[in-house]
PAGU-438152 format. One record per residue (C-alpha): z, y, x; residue in one letter; residue number from 1. Coordinates in Angstrom, 3 decimals. Each point is the difference from the previous one (the first is absolute). Example, Ala and Ser with C-alpha at 12.3 -4.5 7.8 and 13.67 -1.06 7.14 Angstrom:
REM PAGU-438152
+----------+----------+----------+------+-----+
|       zz |       yy |       xx | type | seq |
+----------+----------+----------+------+-----+
|    7.800 |   -4.500 |   12.300 |    a |   1 |
|   -0.660 |    3.440 |    1.370 |    s |   2 |
+----------+----------+----------+------+-----+
REM end
This chain:
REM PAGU-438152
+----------+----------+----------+------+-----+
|       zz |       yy |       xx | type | seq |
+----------+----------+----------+------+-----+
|   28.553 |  -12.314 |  -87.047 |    x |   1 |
|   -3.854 |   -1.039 |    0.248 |    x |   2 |
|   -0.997 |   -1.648 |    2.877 |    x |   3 |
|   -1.982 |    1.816 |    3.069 |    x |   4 |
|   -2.281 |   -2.387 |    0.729 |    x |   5 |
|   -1.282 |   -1.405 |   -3.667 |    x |   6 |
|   -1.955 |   -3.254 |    0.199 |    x |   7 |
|   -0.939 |   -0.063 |   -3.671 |    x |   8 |
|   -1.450 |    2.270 |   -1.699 |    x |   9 |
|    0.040 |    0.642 |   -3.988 |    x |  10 |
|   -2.979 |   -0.571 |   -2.113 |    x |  11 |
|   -0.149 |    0.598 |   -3.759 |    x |  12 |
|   -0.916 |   -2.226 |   -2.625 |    x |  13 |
|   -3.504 |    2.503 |   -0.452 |    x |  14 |
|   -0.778 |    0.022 |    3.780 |    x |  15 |
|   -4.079 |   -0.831 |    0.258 |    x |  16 |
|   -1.174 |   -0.174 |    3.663 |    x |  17 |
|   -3.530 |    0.691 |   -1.496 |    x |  18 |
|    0.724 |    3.505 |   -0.650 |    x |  19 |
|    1.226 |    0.743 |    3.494 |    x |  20 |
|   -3.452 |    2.207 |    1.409 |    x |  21 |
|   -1.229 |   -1.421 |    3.075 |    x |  22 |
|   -0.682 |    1.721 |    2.953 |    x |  23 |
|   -3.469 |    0.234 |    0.949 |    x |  24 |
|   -0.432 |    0.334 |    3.807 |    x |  25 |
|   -3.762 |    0.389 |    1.799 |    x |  26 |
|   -1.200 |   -3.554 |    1.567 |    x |  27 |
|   -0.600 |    1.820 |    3.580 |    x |  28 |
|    3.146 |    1.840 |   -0.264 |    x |  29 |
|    1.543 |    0.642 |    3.599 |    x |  30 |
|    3.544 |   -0.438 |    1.265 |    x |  31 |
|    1.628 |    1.550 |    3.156 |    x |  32 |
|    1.760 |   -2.792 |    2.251 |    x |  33 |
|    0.624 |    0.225 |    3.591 |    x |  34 |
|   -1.375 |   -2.635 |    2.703 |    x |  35 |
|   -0.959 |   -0.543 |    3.237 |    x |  36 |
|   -3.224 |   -0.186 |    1.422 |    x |  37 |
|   -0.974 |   -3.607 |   -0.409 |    x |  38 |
|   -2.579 |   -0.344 |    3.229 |    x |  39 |
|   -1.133 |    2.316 |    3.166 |    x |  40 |
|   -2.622 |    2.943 |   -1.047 |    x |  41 |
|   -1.670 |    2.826 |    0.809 |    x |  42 |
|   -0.653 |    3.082 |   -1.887 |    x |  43 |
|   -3.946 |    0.944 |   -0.557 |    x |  44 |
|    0.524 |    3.249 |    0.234 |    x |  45 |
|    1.983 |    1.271 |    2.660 |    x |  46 |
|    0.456 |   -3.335 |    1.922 |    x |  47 |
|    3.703 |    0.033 |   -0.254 |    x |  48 |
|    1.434 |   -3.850 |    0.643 |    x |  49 |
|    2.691 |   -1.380 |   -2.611 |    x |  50 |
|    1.596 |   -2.645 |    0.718 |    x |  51 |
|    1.462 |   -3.195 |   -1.493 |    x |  52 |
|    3.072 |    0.632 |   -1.389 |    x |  53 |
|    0.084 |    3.608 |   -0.723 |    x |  54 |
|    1.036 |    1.510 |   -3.430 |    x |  55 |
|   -1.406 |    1.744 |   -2.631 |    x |  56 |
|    0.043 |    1.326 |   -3.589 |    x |  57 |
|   -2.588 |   -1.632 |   -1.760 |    x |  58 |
|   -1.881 |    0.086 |   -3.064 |    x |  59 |
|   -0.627 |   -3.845 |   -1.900 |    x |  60 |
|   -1.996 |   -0.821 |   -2.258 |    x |  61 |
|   -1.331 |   -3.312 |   -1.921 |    x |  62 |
|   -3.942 |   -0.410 |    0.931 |    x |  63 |
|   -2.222 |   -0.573 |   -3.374 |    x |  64 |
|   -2.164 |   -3.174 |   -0.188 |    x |  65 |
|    1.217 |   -1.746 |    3.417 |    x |  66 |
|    2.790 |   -2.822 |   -0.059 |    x |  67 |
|    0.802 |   -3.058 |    1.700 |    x |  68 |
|    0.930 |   -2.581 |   -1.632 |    x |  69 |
|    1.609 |    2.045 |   -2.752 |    x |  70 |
|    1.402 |    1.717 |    2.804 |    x |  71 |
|   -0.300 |    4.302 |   -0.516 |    x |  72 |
|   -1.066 |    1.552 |    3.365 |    x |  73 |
|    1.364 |    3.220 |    0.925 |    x |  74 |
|   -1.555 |    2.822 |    1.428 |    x |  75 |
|    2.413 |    2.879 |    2.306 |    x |  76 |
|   -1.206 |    3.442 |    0.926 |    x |  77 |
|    2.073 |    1.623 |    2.948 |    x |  78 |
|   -0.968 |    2.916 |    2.148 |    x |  79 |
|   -0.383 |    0.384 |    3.931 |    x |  80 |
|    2.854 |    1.850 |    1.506 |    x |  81 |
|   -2.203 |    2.111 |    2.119 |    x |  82 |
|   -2.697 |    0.903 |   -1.906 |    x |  83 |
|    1.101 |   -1.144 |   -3.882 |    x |  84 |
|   -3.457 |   -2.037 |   -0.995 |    x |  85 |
|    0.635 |   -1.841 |   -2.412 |    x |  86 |
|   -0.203 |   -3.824 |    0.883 |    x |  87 |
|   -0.199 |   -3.078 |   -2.327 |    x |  88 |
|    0.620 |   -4.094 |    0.465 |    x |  89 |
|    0.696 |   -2.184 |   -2.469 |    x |  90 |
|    1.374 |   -3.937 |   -0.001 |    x |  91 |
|   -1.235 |   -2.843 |    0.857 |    x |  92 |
|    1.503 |   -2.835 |   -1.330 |    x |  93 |
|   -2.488 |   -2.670 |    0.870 |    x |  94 |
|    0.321 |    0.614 |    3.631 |    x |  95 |
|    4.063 |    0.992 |   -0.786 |    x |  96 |
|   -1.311 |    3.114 |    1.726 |    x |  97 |
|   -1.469 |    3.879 |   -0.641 |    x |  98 |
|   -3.336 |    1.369 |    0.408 |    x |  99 |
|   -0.822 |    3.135 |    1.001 |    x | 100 |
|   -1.861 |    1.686 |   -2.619 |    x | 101 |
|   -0.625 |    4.177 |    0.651 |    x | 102 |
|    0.833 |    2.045 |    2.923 |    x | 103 |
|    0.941 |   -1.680 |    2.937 |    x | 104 |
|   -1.314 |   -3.018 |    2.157 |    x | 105 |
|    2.481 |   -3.028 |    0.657 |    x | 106 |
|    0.846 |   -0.261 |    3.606 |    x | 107 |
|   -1.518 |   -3.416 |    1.703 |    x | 108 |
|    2.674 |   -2.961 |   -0.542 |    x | 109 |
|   -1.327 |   -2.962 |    2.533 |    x | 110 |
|    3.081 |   -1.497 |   -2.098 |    x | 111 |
|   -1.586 |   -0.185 |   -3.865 |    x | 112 |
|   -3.611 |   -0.426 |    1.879 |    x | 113 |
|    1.198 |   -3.080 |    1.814 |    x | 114 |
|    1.785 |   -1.057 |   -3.378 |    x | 115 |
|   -3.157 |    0.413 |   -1.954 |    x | 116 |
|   -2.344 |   -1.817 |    2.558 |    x | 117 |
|    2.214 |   -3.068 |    0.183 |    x | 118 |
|   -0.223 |   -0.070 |   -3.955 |    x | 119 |
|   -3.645 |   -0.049 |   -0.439 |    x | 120 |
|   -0.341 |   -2.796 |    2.718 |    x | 121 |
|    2.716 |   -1.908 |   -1.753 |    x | 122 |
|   -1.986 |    0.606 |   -3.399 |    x | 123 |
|   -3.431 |   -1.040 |    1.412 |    x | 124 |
|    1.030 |   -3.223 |    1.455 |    x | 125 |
|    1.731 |   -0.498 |   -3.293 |    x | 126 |
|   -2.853 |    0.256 |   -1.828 |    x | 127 |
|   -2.385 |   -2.100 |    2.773 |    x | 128 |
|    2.473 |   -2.957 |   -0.317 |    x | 129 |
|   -0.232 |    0.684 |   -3.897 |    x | 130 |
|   -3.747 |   -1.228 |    0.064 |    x | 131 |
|   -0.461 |   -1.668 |    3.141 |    x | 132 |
|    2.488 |   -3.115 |    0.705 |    x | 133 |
|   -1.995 |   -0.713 |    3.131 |    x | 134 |
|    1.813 |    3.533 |    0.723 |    x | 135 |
|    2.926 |   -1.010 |   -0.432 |    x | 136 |
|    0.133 |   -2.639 |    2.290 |    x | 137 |
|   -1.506 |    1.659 |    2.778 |    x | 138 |
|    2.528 |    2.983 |   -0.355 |    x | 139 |
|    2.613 |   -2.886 |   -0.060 |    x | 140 |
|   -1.551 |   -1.514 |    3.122 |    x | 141 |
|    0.672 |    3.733 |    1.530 |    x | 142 |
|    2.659 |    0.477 |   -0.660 |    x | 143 |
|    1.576 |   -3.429 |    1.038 |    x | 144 |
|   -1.658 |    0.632 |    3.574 |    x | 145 |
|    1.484 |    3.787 |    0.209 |    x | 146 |
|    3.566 |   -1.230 |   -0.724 |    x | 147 |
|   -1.005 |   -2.751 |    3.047 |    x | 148 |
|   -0.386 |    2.769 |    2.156 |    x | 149 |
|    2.893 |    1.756 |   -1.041 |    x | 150 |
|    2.323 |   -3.229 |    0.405 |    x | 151 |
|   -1.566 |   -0.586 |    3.590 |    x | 152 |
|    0.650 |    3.697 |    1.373 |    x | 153 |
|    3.197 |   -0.416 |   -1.363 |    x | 154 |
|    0.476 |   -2.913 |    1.617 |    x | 155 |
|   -0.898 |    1.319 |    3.317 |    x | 156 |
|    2.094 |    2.949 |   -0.435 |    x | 157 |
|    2.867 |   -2.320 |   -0.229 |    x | 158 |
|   -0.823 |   -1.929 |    3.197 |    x | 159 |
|   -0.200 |    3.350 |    1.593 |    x | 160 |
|    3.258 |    0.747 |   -0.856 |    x | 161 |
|    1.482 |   -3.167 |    0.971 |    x | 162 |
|   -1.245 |    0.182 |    3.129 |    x | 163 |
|    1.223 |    3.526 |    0.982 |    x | 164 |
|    3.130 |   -0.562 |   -1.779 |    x | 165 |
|    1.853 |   -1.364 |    3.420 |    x | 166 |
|    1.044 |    2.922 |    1.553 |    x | 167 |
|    1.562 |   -0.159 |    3.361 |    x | 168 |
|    3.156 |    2.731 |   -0.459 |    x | 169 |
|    0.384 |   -0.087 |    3.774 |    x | 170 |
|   -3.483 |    0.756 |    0.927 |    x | 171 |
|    0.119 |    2.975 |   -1.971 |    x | 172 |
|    2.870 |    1.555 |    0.967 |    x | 173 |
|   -0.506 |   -0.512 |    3.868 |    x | 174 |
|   -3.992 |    1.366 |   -0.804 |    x | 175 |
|    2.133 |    3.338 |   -1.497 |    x | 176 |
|    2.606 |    0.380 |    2.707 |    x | 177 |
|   -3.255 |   -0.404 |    2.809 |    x | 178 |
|   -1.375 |    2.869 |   -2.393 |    x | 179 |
|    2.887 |    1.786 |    0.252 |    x | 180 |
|    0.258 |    0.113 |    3.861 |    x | 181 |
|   -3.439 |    1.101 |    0.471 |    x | 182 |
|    0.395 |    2.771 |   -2.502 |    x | 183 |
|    3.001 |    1.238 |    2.359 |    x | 184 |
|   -1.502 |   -0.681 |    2.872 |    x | 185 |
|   -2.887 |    2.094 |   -1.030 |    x | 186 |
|    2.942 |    2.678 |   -0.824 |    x | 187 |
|    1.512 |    0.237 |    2.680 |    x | 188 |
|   -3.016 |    0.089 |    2.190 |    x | 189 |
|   -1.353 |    3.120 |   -2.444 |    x | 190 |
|    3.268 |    1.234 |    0.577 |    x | 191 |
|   -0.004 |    0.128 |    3.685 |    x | 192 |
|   -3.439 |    1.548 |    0.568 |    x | 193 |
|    1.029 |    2.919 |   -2.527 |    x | 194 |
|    2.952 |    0.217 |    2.382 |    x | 195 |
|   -1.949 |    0.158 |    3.032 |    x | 196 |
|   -2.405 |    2.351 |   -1.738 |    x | 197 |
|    2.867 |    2.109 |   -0.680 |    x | 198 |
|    1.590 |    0.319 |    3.463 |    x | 199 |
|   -3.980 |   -0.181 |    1.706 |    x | 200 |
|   -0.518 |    3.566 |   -2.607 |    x | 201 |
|    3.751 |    1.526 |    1.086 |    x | 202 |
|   -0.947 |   -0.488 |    3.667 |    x | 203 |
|   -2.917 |    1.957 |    0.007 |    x | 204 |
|    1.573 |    2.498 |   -1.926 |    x | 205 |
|    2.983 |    0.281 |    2.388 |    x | 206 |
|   -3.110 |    0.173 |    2.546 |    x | 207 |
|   -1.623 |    2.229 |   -1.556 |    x | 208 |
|    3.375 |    2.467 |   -0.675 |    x | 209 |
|    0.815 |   -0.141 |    3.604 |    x | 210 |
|   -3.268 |    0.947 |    1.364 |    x | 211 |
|    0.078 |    3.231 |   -2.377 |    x | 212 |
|    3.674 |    1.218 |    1.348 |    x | 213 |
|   -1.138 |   -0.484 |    3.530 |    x | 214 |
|   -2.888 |    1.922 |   -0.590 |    x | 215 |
|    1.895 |    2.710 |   -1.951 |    x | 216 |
|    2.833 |   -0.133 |    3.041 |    x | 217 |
|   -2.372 |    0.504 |    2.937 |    x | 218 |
|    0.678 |    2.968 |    1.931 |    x | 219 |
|   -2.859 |    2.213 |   -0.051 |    x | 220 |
|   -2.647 |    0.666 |    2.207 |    x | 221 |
|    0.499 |    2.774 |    3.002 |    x | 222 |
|   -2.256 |    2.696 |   -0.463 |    x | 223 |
|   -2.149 |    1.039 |    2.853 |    x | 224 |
|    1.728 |    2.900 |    1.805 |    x | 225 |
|   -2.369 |    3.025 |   -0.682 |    x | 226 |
|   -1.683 |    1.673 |    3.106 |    x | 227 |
|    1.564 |    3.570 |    0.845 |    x | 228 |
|   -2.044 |    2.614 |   -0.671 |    x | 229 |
|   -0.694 |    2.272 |    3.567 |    x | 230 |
|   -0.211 |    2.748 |   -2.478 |    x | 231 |
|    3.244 |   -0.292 |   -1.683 |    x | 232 |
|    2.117 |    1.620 |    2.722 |    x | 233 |
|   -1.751 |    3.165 |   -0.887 |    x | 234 |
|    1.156 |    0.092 |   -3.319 |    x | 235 |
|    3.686 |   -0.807 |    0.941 |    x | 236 |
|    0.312 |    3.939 |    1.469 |    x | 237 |
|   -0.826 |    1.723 |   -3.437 |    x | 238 |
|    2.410 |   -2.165 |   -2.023 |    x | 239 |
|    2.679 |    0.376 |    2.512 |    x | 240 |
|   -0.332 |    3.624 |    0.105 |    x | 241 |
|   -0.161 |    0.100 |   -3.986 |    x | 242 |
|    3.400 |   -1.836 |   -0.352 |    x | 243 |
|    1.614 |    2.551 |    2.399 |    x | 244 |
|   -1.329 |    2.851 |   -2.401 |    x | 245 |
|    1.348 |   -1.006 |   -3.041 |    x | 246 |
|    2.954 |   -0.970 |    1.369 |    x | 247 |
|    0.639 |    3.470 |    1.299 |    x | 248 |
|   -1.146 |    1.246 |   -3.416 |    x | 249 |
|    2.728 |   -1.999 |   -1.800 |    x | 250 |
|    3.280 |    0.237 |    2.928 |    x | 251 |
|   -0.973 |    2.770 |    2.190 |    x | 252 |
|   -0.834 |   -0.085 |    3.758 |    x | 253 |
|    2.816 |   -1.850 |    1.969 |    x | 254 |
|   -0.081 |    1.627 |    3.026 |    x | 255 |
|    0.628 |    3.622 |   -2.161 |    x | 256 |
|    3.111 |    0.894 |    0.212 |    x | 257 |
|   -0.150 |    3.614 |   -2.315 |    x | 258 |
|   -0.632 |   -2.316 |   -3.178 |    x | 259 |
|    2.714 |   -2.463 |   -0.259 |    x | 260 |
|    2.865 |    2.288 |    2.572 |    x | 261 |
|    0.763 |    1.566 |   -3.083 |    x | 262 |
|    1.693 |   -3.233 |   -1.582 |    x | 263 |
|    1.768 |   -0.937 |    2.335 |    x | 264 |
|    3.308 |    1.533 |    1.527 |    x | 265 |
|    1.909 |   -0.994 |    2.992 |    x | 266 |
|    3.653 |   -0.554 |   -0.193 |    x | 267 |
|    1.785 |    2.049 |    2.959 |    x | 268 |
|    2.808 |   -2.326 |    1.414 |    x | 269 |
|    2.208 |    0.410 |    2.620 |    x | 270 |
|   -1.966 |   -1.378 |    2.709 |    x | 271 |
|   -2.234 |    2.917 |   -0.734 |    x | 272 |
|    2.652 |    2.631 |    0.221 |    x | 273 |
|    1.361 |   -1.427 |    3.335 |    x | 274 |
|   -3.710 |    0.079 |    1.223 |    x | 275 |
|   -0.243 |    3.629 |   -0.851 |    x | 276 |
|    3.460 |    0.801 |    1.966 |    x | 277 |
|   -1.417 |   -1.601 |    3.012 |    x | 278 |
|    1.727 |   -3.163 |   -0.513 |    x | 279 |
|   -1.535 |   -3.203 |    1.542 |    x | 280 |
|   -1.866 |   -2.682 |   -2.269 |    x | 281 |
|    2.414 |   -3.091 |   -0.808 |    x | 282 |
|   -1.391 |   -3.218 |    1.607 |    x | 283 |
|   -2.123 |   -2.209 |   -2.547 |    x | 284 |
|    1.529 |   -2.582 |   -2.262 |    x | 285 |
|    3.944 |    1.551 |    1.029 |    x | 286 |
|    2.099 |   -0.321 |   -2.720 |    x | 287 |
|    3.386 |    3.252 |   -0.457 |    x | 288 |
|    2.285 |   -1.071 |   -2.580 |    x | 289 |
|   -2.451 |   -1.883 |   -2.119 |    x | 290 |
|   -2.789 |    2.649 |   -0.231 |    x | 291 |
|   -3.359 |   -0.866 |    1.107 |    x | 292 |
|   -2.378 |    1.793 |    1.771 |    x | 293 |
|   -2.029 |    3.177 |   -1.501 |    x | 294 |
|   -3.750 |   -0.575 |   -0.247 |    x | 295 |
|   -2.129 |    0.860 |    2.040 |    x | 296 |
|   -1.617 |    3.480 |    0.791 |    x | 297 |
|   -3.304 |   -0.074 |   -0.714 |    x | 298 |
|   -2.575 |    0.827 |    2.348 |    x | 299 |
|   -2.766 |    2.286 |   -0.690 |    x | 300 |
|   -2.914 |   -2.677 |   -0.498 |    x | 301 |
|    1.914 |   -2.040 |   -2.539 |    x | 302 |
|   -1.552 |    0.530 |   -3.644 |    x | 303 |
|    2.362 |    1.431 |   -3.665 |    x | 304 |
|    0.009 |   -3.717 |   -1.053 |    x | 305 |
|    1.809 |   -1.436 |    3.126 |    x | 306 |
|    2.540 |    2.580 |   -0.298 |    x | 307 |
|    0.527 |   -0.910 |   -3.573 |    x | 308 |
|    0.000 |   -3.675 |    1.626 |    x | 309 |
|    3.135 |    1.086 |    2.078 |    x | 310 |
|    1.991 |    2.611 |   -2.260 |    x | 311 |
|    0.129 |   -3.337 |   -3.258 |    x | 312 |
|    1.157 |   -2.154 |    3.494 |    x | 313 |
|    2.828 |    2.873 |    0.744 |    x | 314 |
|    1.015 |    0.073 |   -3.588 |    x | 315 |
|    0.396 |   -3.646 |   -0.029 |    x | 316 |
|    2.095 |   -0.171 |    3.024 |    x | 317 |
|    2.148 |    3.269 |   -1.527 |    x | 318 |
|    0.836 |   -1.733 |   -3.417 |    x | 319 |
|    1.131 |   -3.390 |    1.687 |    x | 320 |
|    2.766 |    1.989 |    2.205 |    x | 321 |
+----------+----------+----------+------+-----+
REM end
């Protein structure tokens, strides 16, 4: 069996690599890589910010006439993710940086400024000292009498240090248990007065609660008795007289007797028949073999509801023998 993975290959004895047709690619040809957004920028055209870090597909390309150092710089086209400009930087690889180039605008870096500024004074004293070596020793003399300074407030520093190095434990903790008691104090005091504010506020409203239910107990106030009228007595005849109408309307006179005699009929007993004989009247309340007395006759002036009165007070007495 032949082997997967071949590492030689076979070439015949007539094999000319000069015949093999090149492959003839454009000098500015672009390739698609993905990136990141090397710096802080903002898009031209819509404002949008893109920040460091953020990833994109990206066109690169080799610039024409512009190296460093035999060193290709690249150019990279990406687009703005709000409003897809196009936007172009290329390398930098003096500065080991990128430049903006179409766009965009870098954000401010106080960072690379500060970096930059401390180069060019670095370069310029370089190049003072480089032609003038009375320079040189006066930048020496400077810079022997800065690191002077720097020694001395180091020095003193130190001293201060020393000195407030001896701490007294004791002192300390007796300063934070004083602080301590004074912060209770202090809360129990606050304590106390929002306690007597309390009870001060329920008083008044028990105060306050018992005035209100004597006021809604009080008995009320006696009305002033109202003057009789010296014309009212008049007035008392008419309605009298009307009540006795309409009473007679609904019942019937009393004092009739051909009305209501009709409803009512007297039971003959046998004190009646003895009366009729001639017989004489038993004596009142005398009681003959558990019979009580008749009732009795009625007189002429005596009205139909009386004697109905006294025949249901005979029936009673009849039906309990």
């Amino acid at each position: 069996m032949s082997e997967r993975k071949v590492l030689n290959k076979y070439y015949p004895p007539d094999f000319d690599p000069s015949k093999i047709p090149k492959l003839k690619l454009p000098k500015d040809r672009q390739y698609v890589v993905r990136l990141m957004a090397p710096f802080n920028m903002r898009c031209k055209t819509c404002g949008e910010y893109i920040y460091k870090g953020k990833k994109f597909n990206a066109r690169k390309e080799t610039v024409q006439n512009e190296s460093y150092l035999g060193l290709p710089i690249f150019r990279f086209y990406i687009k703005c993710t709000r409003c897809l400009a196009e936007i172009t930087f290329k390398t930098d690889p003096e500065n080991t940086d990128y430049t903006m180039e179409h766009g965009a605008t870098r954000n401010f870096q106080a960072e690379k400024l500060l970096e930059e500024e401390e180069k060019r004074v670095q370069k310029e004293r370089e190049d003072e000292e480089l032609n003038n070596p009375m320079k040189v020793l006066e930048n020496r003399t400077k810079d022997s009498k800065l690191e002077m300074e720097v020694l001395e407030n180091l020095q003193e520093l130190k001293d201060l240090n020393q000195r407030q190095a001896h701490v007294d434990f004791e002192a300390m903790l007796r300063q934070h248990r004083l602080s301590e008691e004074e912060q209770q104090k202090q809360e129990q005091e606050e304590d106390e007065r929002e306690m007597a504010a309390l009870v001060e506020e329920s008083r008044k409203r028990r105060l306050l609660e018992d005035s209100d239910s004597e006021e809604d107990t009080a008995p009320p106030k006696p009305r002033p008795a109202l003057r009789p009228n010296p014309t009212a007595i008049l007035d008392e005849a008419p309605k009298a007289k009307r009540k006795a109408e309409s009473w007679e309307r609904s019942v019937g006179t009393l004092g009739s007797r051909p009305q209501l005699s009709g409803l009512v009929v007297v039971k003959k007993t046998d004190v009646e028949g003895s009366i009729q004989r001639g017989g004489a009247l038993p004596a009142p309340g005398a009681m003959k073999n558990g019979q009580a007395a008749g009732p009795a006759p009625q007189t002429p002036g005596t009205s139909s509801l009386s004697q109905l009165g006294v025949y249901s007070d005979s029936e009673d007495s009849s039906g309990s023998n």
